[in-house]
N, C-alpha and C positions, 0 to 999 in steps of 0.2 A: 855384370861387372863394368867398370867404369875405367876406361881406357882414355891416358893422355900421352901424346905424343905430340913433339916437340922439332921443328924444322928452323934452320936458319943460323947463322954467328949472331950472338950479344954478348958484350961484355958481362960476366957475373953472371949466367947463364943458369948456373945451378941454383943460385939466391932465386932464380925466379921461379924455374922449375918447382922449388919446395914450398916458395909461395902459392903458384896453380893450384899444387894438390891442397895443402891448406885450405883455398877456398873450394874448389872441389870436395873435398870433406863436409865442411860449412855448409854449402850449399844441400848437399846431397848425403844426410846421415846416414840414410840406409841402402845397403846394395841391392842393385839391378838383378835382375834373373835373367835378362838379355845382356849381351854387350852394346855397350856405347861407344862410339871412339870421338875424342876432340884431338884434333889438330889445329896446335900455335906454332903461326908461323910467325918467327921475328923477318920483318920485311922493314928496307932501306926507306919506304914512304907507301901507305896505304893511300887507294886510291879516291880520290875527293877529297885527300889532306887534310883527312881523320886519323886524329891518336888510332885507331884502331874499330875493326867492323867485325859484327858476328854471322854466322849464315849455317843457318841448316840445309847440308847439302841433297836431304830430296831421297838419297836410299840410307836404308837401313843404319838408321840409327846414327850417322856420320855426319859432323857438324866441325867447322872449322874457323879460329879464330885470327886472325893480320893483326900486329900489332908493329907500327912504326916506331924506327929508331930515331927517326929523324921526321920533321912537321913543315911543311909548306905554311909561314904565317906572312908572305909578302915576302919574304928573304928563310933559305933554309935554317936551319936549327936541329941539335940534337938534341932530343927527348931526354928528360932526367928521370933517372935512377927509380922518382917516386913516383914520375907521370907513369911511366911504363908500367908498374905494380898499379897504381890505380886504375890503367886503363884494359891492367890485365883482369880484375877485379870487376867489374863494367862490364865488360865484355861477356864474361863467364855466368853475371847475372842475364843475359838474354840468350844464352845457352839454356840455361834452365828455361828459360820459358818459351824456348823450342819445346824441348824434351817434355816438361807438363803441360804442352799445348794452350800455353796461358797467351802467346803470341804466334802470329802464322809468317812466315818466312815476308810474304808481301806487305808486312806491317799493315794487312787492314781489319785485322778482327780479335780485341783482345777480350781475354775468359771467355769468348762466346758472344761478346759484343763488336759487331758490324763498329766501326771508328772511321769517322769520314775524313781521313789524312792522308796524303801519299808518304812513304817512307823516310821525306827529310823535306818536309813542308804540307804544304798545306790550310784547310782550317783548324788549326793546332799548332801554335809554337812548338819546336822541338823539344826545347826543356819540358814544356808540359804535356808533352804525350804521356799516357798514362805508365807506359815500358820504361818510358825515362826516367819518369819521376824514379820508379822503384830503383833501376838501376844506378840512378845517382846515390841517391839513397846507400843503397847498399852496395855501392863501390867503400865509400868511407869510411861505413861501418867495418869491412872486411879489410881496407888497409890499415884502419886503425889497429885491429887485431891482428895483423901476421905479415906486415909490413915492418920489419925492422932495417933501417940502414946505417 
């Protein structure tokens, strides 16, 4: 079973909540015979002043997702409404590929291929790490479908 749970104030909180499981469903058609648990936490600024970062936390099945309210771009800002679902969206795609071991927590080995990049550089642009590409990809894809504001 597929477990989400939820930490933090955001305005509209429930709109996002029902967005998660939306993509959670998406992602993930068929149920678990183990439990999973994701934890989102809405947080005032993730750290490195990223929309938002994923991490499989190492035991049993527990993986948690930061999603900022607010973005360090040279002067603060609050995140909108769609960045926030998109980035929740994002996010939730490299949760799955915790979970089907498609990527390893240290961003250096994906499906089974050795990737010669440190986790946010490297020889690989970030856009085109291969995690990214997908997960850009299907951020879009999924806030096109169950993003409504």
């Amino acid at each position: 079973m597929l477990i989400l749970t939820f930490k933090g104030h955001i305005k509209g909180r429930k709109i996002y909540e029902q967005f998660a499981e939306d993509v959670v469903n998406e992602l993930f058609p068929r149920e678990f015979k183990r439990d999973i648990v994701i934890g989102i936490h809405f947080k005032n600024v993730v750290e490195d002043g990223f929309f938002g970062q994923a991490c499989d936390l190492g035991e049993h099945d527990e993986y948690r997702v930061e999603i900022a309210k607010v973005v360090d771009e040279g002067e603060l800002r609050p995140v909108e409404p769609h960045e926030i679902a998109s980035t929740i969206a994002h996010e939730l795609v490299h949760i799955k590929q915790f979970i089907r071991r498609e990527l390893t927590q240290g961003l250096a080995v994906w499906k089974g291929q050795k990737i010669p990049v440190g986790p946010r550089g490297g020889t690989i642009r970030y856009r085109d790490q291969p995690w990214e590409k997908e997960a850009f990809e299907m951020e879009k894809l999924l806030t096109e479908l169950y993003w409504y504001e």
